[in-house]
C-alpha positions as CSV (number, residue, x, y, z in Angstrom):
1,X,-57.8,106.9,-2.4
2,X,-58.0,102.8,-2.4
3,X,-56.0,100.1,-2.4
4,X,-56.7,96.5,-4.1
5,X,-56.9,93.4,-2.2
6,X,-56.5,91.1,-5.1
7,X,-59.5,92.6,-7.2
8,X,-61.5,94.2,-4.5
9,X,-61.3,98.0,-4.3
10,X,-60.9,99.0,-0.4
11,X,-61.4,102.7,0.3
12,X,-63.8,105.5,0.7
13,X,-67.0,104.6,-1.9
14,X,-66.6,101.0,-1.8
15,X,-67.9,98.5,0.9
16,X,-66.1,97.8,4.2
17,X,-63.6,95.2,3.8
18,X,-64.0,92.7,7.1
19,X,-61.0,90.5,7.8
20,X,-61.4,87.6,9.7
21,X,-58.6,87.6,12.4
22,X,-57.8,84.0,13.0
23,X,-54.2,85.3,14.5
24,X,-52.9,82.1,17.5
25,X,-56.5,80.9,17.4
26,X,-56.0,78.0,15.9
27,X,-53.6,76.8,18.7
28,X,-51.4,75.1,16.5
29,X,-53.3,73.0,15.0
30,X,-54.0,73.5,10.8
31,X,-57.4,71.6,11.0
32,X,-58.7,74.2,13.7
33,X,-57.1,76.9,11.2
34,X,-59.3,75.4,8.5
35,X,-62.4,75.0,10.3
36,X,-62.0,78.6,11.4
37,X,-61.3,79.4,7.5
38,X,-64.7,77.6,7.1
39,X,-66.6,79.5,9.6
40,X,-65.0,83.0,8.0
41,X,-66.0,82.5,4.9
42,X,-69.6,81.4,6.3
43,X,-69.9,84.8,8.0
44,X,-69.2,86.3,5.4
45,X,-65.6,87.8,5.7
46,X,-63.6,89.7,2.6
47,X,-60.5,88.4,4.1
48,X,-58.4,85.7,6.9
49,X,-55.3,86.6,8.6
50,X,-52.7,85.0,10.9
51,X,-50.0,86.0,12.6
52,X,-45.9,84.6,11.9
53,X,-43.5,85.0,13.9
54,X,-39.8,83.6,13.9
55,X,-39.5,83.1,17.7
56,X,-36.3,83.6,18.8
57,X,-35.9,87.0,17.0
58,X,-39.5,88.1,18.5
59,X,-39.2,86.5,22.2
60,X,-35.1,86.5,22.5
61,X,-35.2,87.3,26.4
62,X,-38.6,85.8,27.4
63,X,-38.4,82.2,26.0
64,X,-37.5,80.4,29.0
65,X,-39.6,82.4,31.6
66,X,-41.9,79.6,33.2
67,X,-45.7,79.3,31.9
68,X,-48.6,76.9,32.0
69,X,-48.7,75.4,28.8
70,X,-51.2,72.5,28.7
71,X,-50.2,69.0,28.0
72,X,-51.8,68.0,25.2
73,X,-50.8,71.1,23.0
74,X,-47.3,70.2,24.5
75,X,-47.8,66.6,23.1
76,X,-49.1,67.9,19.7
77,X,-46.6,70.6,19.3
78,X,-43.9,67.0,19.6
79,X,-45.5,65.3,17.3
80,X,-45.6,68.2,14.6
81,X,-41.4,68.8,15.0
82,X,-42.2,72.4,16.0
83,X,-40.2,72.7,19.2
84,X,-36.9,72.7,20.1
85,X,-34.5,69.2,21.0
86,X,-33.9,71.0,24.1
87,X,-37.3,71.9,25.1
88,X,-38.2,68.1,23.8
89,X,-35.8,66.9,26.3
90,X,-36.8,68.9,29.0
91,X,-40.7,68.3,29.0
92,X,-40.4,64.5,28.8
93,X,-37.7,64.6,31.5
94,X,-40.2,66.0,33.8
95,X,-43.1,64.3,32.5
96,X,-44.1,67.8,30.9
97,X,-44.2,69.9,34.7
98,X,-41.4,72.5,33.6
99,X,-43.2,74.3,30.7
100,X,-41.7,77.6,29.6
101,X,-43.0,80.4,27.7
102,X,-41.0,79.3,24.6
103,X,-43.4,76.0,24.6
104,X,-46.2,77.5,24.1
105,X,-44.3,80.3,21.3
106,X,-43.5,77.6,19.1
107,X,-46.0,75.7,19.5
108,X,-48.2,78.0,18.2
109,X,-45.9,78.6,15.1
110,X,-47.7,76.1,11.6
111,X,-44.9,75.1,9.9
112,X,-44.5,76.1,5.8
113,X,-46.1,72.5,5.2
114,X,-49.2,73.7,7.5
115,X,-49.0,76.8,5.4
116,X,-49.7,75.3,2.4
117,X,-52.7,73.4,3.5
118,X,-54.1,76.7,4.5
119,X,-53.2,78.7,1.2
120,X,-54.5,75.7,-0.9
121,X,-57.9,76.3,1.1
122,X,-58.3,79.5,1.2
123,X,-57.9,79.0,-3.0
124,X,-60.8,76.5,-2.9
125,X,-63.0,78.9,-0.8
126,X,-62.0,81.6,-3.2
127,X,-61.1,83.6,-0.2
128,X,-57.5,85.8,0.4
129,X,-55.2,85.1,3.3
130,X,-52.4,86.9,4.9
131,X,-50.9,87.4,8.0
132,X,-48.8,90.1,10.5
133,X,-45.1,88.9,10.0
134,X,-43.4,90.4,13.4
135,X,-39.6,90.1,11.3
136,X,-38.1,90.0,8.7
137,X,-37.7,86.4,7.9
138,X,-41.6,86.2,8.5
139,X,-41.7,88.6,5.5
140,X,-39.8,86.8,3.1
141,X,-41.9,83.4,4.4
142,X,-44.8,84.5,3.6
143,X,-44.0,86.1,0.3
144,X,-43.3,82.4,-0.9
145,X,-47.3,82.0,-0.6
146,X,-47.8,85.9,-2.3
147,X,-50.3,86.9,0.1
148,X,-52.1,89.7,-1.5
149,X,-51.5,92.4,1.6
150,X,-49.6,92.7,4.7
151,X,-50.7,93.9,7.8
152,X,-48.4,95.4,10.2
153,X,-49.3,94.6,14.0
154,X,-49.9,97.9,16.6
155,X,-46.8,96.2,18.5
156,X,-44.5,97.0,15.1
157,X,-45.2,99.6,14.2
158,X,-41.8,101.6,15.6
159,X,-39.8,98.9,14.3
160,X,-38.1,100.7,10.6
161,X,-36.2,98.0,9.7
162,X,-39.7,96.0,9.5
163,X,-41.6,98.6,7.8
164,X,-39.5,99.1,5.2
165,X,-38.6,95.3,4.4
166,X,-42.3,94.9,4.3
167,X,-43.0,97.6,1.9
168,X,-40.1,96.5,-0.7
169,X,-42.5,93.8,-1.4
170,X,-44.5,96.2,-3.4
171,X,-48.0,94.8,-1.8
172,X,-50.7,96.9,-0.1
173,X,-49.3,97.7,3.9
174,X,-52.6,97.8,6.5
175,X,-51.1,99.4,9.4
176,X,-52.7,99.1,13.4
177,X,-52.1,102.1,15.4
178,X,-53.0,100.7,19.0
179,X,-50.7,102.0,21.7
180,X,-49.4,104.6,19.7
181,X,-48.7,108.6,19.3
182,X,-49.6,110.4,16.8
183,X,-46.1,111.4,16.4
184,X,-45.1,107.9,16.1
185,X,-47.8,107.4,13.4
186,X,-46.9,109.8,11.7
187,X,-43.2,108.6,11.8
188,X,-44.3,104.8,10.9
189,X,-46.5,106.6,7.7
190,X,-43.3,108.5,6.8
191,X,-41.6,105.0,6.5
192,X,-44.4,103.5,4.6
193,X,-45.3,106.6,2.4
194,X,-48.6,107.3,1.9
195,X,-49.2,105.3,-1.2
196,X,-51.2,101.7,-0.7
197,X,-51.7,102.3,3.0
198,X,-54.8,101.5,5.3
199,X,-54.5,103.2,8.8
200,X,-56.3,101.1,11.5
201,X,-57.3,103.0,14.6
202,X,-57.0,100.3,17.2
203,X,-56.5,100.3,21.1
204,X,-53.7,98.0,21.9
205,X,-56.0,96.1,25.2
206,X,-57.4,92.6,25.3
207,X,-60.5,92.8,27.6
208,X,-62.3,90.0,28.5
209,X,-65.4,92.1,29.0
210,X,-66.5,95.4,27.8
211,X,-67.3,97.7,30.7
212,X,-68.6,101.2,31.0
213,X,-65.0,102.2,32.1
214,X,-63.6,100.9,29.3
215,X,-65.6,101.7,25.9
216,X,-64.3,105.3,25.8
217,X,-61.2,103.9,25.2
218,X,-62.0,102.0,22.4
219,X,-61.9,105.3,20.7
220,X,-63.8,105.3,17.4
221,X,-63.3,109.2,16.8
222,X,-59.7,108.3,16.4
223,X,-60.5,107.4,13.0
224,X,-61.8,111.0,12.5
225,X,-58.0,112.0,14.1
226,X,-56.2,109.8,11.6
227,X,-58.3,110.9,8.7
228,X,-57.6,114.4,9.1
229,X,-53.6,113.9,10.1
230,X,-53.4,111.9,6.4
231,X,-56.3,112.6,4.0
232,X,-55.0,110.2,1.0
233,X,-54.8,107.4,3.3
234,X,-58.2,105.3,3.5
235,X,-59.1,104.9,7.2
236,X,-60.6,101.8,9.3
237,X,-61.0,99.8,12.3
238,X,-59.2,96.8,14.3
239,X,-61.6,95.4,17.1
240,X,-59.9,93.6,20.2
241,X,-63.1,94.1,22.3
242,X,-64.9,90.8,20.8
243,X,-68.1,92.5,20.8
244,X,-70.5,93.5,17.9
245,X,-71.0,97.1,18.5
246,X,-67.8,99.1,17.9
247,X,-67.0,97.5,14.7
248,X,-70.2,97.9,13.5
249,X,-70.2,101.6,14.6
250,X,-66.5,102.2,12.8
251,X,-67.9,100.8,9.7
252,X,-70.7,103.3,10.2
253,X,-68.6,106.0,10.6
254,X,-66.8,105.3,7.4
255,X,-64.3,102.6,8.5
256,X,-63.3,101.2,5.3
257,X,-62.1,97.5,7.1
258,X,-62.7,95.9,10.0
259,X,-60.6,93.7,11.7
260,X,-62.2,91.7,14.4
261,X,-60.9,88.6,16.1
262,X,-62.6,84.8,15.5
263,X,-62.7,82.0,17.4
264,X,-64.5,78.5,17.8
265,X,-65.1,79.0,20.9
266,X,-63.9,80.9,23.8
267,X,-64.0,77.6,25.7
268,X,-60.8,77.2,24.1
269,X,-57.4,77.5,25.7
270,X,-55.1,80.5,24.6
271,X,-54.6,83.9,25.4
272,X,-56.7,85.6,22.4
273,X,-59.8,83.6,22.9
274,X,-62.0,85.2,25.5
275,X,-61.2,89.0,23.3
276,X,-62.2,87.2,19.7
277,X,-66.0,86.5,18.6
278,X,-67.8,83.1,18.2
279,X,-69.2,82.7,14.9
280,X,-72.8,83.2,15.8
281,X,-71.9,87.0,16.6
282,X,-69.2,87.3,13.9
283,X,-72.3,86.1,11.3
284,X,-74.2,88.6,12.4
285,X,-71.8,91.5,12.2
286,X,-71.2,90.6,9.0
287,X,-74.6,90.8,7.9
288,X,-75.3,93.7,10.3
289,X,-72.5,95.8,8.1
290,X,-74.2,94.9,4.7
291,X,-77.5,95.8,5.9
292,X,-76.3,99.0,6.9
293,X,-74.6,100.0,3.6
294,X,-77.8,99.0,1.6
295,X,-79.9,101.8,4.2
296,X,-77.4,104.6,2.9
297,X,-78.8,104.9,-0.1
298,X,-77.4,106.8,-3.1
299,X,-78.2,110.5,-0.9
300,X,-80.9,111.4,-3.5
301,X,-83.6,113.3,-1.7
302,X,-86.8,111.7,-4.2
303,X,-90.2,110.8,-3.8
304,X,-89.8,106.5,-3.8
305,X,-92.9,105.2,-5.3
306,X,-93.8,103.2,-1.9
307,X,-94.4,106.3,-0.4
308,X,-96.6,107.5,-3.0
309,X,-100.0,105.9,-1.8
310,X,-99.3,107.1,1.9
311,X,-98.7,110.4,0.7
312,X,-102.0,110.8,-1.1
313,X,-104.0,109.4,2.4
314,X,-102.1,111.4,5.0
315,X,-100.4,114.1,3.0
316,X,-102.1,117.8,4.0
317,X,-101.4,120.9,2.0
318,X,-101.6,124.3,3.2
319,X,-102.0,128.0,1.8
């Protein structure tokens, strides 16, 4: 009950697997992609993924809603050949006051060239890459770089026609669950099939904060839910909280991946920021899980010999 990630072993018996979530964080811009690579790897991550999307087919009715989009990613997103003529038109015409929502889509969107920059450093870190694709034609995009899984975002996971064009691609499927039934889970799994499947229990929410009202809803005995719903499907955990605690509790619990969000800084603009760690926490998670999976031991109730001397001075024996 595992899949492979390349040649790591992900499943019950084997360490957790943490992805790196890089998703929009980047902002468009392949050197922040790398850097956040860099930091990843630094951490100490298994794994970095993105997020592709072919715009128009994801955002068909909402592209030309109005939105705040901030000049300079405007002026980048120009310069890379990512937008539209007509949205090029438009944002020089009004000296870049009528931004839409589609700006800020596509300029979010690295082109195949930026693509490659990333896939050729991810080979010289030695570290695999993949993304969500939210259609088809991100699919068959990214099986030009062979990324060695595909994970399927919460927000997908009713669409069929996806499900089953990503799983004709014969690679491992890691499947979010966040604003979901359980009967449309177990729908979505009946797509799939049960074979090279992780389930990720996830709550589809971006908070800014943790509060009291809303850790309940993170929801970690879900996994528990999921496990016993399909017991040859390895189970894990994707974090949108941006804090240490729940993903470090899942992978306690048995989660057999982690997903959390990374950022450079939640200084940054965008809208997954302020819900994604900083390195400094991120390290430390990593490291947090590692520690913890060296205290489990092998089970073996023995006598260790550091407890020998101590057992001798304090030890008392009655009759």
């Amino acid at each position: 009950m595992a899949i492979t990630i390349r040649s790591t072993r992900v499943g019950p018996g084997h360490p957790c697997y943490i992805v790196a979530e890089l998703g929009i964080n980047h902002n468009g811009d392949v050197e922040y992609a790398k850097q956040l690579i860099d930091e990843a790897v630094k951490c100490g991550a298994n794994a970095v993924k993105f997020q592709k999307r072919t715009v128009p087919v994801v955002y068909e009715t909402a592209l030309n809603d109005k939105r705040e989009v901030p000049r300079d990613f405007l002026e980048r997103a120009i310069a890379r050949g990512v937008l539209p003529k007509e949205s090029v038109t438009r944002l020089i015409a009004t000296d870049f006051a009528d931004t839409r929502n589609g700006d800020q889509k596509y300029g979010l969107e690295l082109t195949e060239a930026e693509y490659r920059q990333i896939d050729e450093h991810c080979k010289a870190l030695d570290i695999p890459w993949s993304a969500s694709p939210w259609d088809e034609g991100s699919v068959d995009f990214l099986e030009r770089f062979d990324v060695p899984f595909y994970k399927v975002a919460s927000a997908s996971l009713t669409d069929d026609h996806l499900l089953r064009h990503i799983r004709s691609k014969g690679k491992p499927v890691v499947l979010s669950t966040g604003g979901s039934s359980m009967e449309q889970i177990r729908h979505a799994v009946g797509v799939l099939g049960t074979e090279n499947l992780v389930l990720l229990q996830c709550t589809a929410a971006y908070p800014k904060v943790m509060t009291p009202e809303t850790r309940a809803t993170i929801n970690l005995r879900g996994m528990d839910t999921l496990r016993n719903a399909f017991p040859t499907v390895p189970v894990g955990f994707s974090s949108n909280d941006g804090t240490r605690i729940p993903a470090l509790f899942a992978a306690a619990l048995g989660a057999v991946m982690v997903e959390v969000h990374l950022t450079l800084s939640h200084r940054l603009w965008g809208s997954d920021q302020a819900s994604s760690m900083e390195p400094v926490w991120f390290r430390e998670l990593c490291e947090w899980i590692r520690v913890g999976e060296e205290c489990l031991g092998d089970g073996q109730k023995v006598v260790y010999p550091e407890e020998t001397a101590v057992m001798k001075k304090l030890r008392r024996v009655g009759g």
